[in-house]
C-alpha positions in Angstrom: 38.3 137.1 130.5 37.2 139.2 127.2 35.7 135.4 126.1 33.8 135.5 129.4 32.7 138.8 128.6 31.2 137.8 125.2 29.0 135.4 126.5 27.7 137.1 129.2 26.6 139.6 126.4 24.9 136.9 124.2 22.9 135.7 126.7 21.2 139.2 127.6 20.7 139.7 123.5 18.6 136.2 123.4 16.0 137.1 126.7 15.4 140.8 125.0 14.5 138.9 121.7 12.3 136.6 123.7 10.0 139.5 125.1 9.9 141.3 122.3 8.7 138.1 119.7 5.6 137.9 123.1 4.4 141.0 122.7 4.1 140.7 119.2 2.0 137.4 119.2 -1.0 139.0 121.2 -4.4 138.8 119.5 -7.5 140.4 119.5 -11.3 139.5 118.9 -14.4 141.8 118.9 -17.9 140.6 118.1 -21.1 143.3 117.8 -24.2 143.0 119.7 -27.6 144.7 119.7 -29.4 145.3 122.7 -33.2 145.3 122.6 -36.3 146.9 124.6 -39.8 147.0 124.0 -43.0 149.0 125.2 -46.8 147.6 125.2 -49.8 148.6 126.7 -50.2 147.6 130.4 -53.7 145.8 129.3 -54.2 144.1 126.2 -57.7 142.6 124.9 -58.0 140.2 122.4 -61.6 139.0 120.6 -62.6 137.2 117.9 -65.4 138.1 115.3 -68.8 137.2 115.8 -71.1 134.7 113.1 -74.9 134.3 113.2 -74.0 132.2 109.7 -75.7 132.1 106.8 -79.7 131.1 107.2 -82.1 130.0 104.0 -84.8 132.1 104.3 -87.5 131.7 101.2 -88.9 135.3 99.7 -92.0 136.9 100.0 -94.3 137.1 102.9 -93.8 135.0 105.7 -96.3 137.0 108.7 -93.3 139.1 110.4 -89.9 139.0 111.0 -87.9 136.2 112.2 -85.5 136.2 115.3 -82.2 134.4 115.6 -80.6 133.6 118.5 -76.8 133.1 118.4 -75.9 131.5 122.9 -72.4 132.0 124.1 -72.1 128.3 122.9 -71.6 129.3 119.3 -75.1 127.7 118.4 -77.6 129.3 116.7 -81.6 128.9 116.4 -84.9 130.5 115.5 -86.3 131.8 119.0 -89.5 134.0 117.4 -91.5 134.5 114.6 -92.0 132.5 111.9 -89.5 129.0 111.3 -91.1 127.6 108.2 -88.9 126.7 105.4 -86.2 128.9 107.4 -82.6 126.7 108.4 -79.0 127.1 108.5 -77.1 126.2 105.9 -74.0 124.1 106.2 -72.0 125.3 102.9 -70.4 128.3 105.5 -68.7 128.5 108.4 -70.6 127.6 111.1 -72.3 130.2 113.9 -69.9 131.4 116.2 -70.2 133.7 119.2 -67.5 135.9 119.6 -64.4 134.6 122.3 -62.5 138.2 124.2 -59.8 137.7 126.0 -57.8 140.0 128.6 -54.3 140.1 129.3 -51.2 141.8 131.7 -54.0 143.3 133.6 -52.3 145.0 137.1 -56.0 144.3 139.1 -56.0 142.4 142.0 -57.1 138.1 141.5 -60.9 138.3 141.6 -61.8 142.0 140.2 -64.4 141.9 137.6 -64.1 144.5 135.5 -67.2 146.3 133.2 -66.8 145.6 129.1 -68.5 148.0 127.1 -69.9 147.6 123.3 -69.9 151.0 120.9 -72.3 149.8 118.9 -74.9 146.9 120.7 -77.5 147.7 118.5 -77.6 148.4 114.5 -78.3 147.6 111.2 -75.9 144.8 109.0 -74.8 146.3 105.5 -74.0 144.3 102.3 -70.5 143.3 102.0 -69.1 140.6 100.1 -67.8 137.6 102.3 -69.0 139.3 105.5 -66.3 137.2 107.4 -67.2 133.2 106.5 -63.7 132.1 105.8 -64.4 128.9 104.7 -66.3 130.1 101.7 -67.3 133.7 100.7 -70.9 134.3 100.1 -71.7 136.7 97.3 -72.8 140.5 98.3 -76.2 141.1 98.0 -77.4 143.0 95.1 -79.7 144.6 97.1 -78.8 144.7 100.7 -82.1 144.6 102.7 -83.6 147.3 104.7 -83.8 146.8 108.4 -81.7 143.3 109.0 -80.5 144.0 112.7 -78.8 142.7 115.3 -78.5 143.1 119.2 -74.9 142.2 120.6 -74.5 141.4 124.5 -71.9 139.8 126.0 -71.2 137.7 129.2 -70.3 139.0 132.3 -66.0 138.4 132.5 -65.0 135.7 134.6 -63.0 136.7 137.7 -60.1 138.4 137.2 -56.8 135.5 137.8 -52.7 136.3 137.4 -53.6 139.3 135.2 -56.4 137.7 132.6 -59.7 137.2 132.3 -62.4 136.5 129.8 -66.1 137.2 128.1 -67.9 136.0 125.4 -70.6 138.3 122.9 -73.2 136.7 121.5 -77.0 138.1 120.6 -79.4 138.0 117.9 -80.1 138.8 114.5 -83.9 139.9 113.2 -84.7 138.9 109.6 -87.1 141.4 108.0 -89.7 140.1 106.5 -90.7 140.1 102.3 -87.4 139.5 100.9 -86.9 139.4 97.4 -84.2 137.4 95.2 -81.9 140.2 95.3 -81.4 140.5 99.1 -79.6 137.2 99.5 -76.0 137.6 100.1 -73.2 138.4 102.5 -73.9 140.7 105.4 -71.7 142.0 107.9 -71.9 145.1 111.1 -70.6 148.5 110.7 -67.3 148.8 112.7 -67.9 147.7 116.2 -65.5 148.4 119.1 -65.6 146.2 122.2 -63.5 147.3 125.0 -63.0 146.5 129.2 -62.5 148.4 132.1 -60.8 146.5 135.2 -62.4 148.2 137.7 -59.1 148.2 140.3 -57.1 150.3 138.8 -59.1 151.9 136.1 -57.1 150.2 133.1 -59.0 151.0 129.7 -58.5 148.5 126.3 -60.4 148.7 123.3 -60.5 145.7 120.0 -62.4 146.3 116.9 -64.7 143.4 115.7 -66.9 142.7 112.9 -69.4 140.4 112.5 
């Protein structure tokens, strides 16, 4: 009986072992992770800078001002006054008109919203490079007097899935009697072109330069 009773015993010892060496095996693994959120504006707009290029234009008199014309195409040509021994030159970036677009616009599909131009009109100041990336063109030495432009734009096409888009263009009045000194780089004062869907009144704005 007592030898019974001994066995019994060891048997109870050996499952208590067993749980306890379980428990002890657990493991455990944690990884980190960030969690991310962002804000933007409800309308963005988008434009690219505008290029009448750089013309040849010979000094002196030449019987008034010439007028260049710079089409929505990105192609540009004397349209008045006087075209003699006046061209483009092809050792810069070629004439460009400006390409806007809109996007994450609430409007409904075929709103056409208004675009609105701070400064349409004005006068082009010396600055080196002026924007023709593919080579930069000296500043003037003497930045000439009265070298305007007049910047339009086309009307934006109708609005689709939030977007839309317009294109600015214009033209560019040479003065006339330049001297050696006036040849250079040209480029606007900051410019600020910015569209109003007319739905909801959403407002963006985009500097360009040209």
């Amino acid at each position: 009986m007592k030898m019974r009773k001994c066995v019994v015993g060891l048997v109870v010892v050996t499952l208590s072992l067993g749980l306890f060496v379980g428990q002890a095996a657990a493991e455990t693994a944690t990884d980190t992770v960030d969690v991310y959120a962002g804000l933007a504006p409800v309308m963005e707009l988008s434009c690219t800078d505008v290029n009448f290029g750089v013309w040849r234009v010979p000094t002196d008199s030449r019987s008034g001002n010439t007028t260049i014309t710079l089409v929505k195409e990105g192609t540009a040509s004397v349209t008045s006054g006087s075209s003699t021994n006046i061209a483009l030159s092809g050792n810069w970036l070629a004439p460009q008109a400006g390409s806007c677009t809109v996007s994450g616009s609430g409007a409904a599909n075929g709103i056409t919203g208004q675009v609105g131009i701070s400064s349409a009109t004005g006068s082009f100041v010396g600055n080196s490079g002026s924007g023709f990336e593919a080579e930069a063109i000296a500043e003037a030495g003497t930045p000439v007097a009265s070298f305007t432009y007049a910047l339009t734009n086309t009307t934006p096409v109708a609005m689709a899935a939030g977007a839309t888009s317009f294109t600015l263009h214009g033209t560019m009045e040479i003065p006339d009697g330049l001297i050696a000194a006036n040849y250079g780089g040209y480029q606007s004062p900051s410019i600020t072109v910015d569209y109003v869907d007319d739905d909801i009144g959403n407002l963006e704005e985009e500097a360009i330069s040209f």
